[in-house]
N, C-alpha and C positions, 0 to 999 in steps of 0.2 A: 258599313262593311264588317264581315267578321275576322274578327283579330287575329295574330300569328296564333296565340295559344288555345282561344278555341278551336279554329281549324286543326290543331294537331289534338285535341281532347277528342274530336269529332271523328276524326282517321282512327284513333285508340281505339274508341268504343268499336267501330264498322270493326277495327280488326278482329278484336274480340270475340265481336258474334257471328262474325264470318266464321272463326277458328272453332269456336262451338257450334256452330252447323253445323261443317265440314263432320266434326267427330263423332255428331247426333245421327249424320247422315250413314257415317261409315260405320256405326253399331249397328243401324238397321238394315245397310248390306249383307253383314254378316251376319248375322240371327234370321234375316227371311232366306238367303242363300244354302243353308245348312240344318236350321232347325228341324225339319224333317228327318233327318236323319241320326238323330240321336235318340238313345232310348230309356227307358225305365227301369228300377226294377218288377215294375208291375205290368208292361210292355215286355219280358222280356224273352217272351214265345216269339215274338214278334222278330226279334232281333238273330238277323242274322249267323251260321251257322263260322267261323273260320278259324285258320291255323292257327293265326299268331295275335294278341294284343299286343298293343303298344301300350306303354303306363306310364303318365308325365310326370316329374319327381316334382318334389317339395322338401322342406325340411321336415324332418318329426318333431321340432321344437318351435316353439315361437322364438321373438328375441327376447323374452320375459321366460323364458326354460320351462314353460306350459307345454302340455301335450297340441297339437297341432293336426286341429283336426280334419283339415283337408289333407292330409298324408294319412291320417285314422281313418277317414271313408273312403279313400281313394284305398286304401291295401284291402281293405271289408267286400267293396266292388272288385276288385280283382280274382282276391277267391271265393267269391259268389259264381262267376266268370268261370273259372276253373273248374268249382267242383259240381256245376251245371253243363258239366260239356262244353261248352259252345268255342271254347279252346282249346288248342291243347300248349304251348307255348310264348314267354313272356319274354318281350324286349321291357326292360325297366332302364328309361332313360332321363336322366339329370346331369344335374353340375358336381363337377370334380374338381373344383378350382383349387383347395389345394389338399393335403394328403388328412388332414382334420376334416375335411368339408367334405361327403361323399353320398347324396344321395341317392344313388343306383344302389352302392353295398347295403344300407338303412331299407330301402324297400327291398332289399333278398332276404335281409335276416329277416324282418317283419312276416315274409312271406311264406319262409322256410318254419316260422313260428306254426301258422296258422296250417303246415301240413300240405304247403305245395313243393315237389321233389326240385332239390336242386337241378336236376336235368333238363326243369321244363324251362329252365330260366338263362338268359345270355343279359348281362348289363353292355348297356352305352354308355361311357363314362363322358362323350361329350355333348350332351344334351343341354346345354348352356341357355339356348332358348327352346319357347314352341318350333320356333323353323326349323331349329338346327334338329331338334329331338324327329319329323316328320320328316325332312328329305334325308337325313341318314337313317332312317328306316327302308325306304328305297336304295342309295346309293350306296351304303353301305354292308346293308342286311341284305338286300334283295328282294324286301317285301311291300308289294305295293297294294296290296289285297288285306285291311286290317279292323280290330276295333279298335277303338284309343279309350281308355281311360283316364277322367279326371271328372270335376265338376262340370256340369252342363253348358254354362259361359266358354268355360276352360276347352271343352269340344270340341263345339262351334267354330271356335278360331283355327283349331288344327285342321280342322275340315275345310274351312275355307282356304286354307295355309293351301293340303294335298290337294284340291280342287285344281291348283294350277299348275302343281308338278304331276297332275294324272296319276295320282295314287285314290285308290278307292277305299275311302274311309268311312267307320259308320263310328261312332260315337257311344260308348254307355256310359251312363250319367251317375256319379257317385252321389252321394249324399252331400247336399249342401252346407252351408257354414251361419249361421242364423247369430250373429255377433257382431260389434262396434266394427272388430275385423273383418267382417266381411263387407262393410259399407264402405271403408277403406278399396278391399279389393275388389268391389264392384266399380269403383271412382276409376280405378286403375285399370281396370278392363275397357273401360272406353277408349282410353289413351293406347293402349293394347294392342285393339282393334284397328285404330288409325294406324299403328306405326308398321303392322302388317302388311295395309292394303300399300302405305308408300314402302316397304320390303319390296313386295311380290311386282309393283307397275311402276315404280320412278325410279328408287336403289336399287333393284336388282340383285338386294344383298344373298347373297351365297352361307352355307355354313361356318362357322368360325375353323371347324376342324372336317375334314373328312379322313382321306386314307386308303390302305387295305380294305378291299370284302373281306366280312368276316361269314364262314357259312351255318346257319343254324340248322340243328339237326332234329327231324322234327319226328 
């Protein structure tokens, strides 16, 4: 017969690769669910015409005080964005955790650098996660009609995110991260992905912050 501690080595493992299915499974929900709708810059005729972008914050530094260059290709796609038309005004929404930490104000300077008018611009200071930053563009903003900017992974999730609160989201895809970091933050988007799908169907998690409508004037 097999012993107490195999049978529990035996449950371990099942656990294991049960738990990595699950999360193998729920990467390839979201990438077949939404990848269509995200786009290029060489796509980017293609891409839809609308008011407002949404633009997902990051820090502009690493924790090594390196430039940080998924917040460098994410503000490059932004005013690509802009000075193509195809917007005319930016929700830039991140974490405000505390009065040091601020990246909504960090992508306005960055953006006001690059020659887009402070008018076109409204920050969310509570954009803590994806979810919160995508249903407080709805619930807050009022705008359910958008493109989101960030990395192409980074998208996807938003898109699948608004897919369930009926907001209509198309995706444009900044320039990727080709570093030790980004194998990091590829590892971390699986885990990502899963914690979303149990957000949106089991937790039912809500915003950390909502509030007032604020109205953007466009």
């Amino acid at each position: 017969m097999m012993t107490m501690v195999k049978k529990m080595a035996l449950l371990i493992i099942l656990g294991l690769v049960s738990g990595i299915g699950i999360i193998i499974i729920s990467d390839y929900w979201v990438s077949m669910q939404t990848k269509a709708r995200t786009y290029t810059y060489d796509a980017i005729d293609k891409l839809p015409n609308k008011d407002v972008a949404l633009v997902l914050g990051t820090s502009p530094r690493t924790r090594n005080n390196l430039v940080n260059l998924y917040f460098h290709y994410r503000m490059q796609a932004a005013e690509y964005l802009y000075k193509q038309g195809k917007i005319k005004h930016f929700i830039l929404s991140g974490d405000n955790r505390t009065r040091a930490y601020n990246e909504p104000n960090e992508m306005r300077k960055a953006l006001i650098k690059k020659g887009i008018p402070e008018s076109a611009i409204t920050l969310d200071y509570a954009g803590f996660r994806t979810l919160d930053s995508v249903v407080r563009a709805k619930k807050i903003f009022s705008q359910d009609d958008l493109i989101v900017v960030s990395q192409a992974f980074h998208n996807q999730r938003a898109i699948f995110i608004a897919d369930h609160y009926q907001i209509n989201l198309v995706g444009f895809n900044a320039q990727d991260v080709s570093s030790v970091i980004a194998v990091r933050v590829g590892l971390r988007e699986y885990l990502a992905r899963f914690k979303a799908i149990l957000d949106i169907y089991i937790l039912h998690t809500a915003p950390k912050f909502l509030g007032e409508k604020v109205e953007i004037k466009l």
